[in-house]
Structures are given as C-alpha cells and as structure tokens.
C-alpha positions as CSV (number, residue, x, y, z in Angstrom):
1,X,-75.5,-68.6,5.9
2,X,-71.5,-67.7,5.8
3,X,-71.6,-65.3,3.1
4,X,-68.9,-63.3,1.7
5,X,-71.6,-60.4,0.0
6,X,-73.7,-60.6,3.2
7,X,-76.0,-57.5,2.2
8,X,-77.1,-59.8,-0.7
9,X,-78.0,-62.7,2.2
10,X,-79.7,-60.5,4.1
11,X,-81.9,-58.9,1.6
12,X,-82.8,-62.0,0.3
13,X,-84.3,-63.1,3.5
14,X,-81.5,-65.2,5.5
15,X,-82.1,-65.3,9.0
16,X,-78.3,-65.6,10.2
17,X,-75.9,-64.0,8.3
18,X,-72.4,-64.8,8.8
19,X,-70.0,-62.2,7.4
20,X,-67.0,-64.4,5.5
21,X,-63.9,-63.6,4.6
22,X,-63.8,-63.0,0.1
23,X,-65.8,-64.4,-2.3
24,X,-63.3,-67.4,-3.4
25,X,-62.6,-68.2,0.3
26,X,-65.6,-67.8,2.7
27,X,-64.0,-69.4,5.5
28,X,-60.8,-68.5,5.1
29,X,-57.6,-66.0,4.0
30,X,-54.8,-67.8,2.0
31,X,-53.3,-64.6,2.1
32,X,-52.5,-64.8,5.6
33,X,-50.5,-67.9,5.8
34,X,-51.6,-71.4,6.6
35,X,-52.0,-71.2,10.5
36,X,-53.9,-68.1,10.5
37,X,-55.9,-69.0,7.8
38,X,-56.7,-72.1,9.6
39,X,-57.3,-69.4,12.6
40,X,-59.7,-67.1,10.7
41,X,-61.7,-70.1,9.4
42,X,-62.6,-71.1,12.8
43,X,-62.9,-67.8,14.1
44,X,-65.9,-67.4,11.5
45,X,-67.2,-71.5,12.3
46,X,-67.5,-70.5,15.5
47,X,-69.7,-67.3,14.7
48,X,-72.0,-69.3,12.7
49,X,-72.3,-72.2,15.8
50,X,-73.2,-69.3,17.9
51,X,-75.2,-67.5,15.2
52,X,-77.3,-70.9,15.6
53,X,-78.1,-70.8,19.1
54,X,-79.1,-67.2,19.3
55,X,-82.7,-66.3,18.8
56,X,-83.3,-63.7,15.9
57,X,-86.4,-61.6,15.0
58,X,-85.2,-61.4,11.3
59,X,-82.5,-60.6,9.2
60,X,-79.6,-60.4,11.4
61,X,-75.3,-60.1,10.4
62,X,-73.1,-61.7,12.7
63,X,-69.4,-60.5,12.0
64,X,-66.8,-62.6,13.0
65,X,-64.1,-60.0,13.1
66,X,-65.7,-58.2,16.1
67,X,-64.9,-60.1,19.7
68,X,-65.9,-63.7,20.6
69,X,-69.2,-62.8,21.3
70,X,-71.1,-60.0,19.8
71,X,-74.6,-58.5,19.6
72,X,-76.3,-59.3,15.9
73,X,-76.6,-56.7,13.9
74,X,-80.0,-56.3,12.7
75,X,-81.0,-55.5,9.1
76,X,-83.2,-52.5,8.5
C-alpha cells in the first residue's frame, strides 16, 4: 500500500507500506516541477515493486526517500 499517512496503513494491518509523498499526490510532488515529479513518482513505484518481492514478517514501512534499496522498517 503507497500511503501518504503510513502510521495509519500500518496500524491497520498492511503488510507493505509504502511511504508517499502528500495526501493529494501519493506518487508524486507538483511542487517540484514536472520532471522531478515524474522522478519522485517512480522513485516511490519502484519501492513498492521491490516492497513486493521482499518477504515480510508483518507490518513493515518501506521509505522511498532513503537509497535504492533499503532494509524495511518494521512496525512495533
């Protein structure tokens, strides 16, 4: 799940959290201009692909504005 209010996602018992970007733009940042929106929407696809493939025990936040690859962060 690609959620801009991940601590909500995860309490409520999503497996893969995907941290977005704002509540009226998940994938995305207007703000930023149209190429690096179009950069920051794919940076946080690309999380949620690999979010896929990843085995989790449970909750777990994957934040796309922390390096290409990156441990899950597990909820407690």
């Amino acid at each position: 799940m690609i959620s801009a209010i991940y601590t909500f996602a995860m309490t409520t018992g999503a497996n893969r959290v995907i941290r977005g970007a704002r509540i009226e733009h998940v994938c995305g940042d207007p703000s930023l201009g149209p190429e690096k929106d179009y950069a920051y929407g794919m940076r946080i696809v690309r999380k949620a692909l690999h979010a896929i493939t990843v085995e989790v025990p449970g909750p777990t936040l994957f934040d796309p504005q922390v390096g290409d690859i990156q441990e899950p962060i597990h909820a407690s």
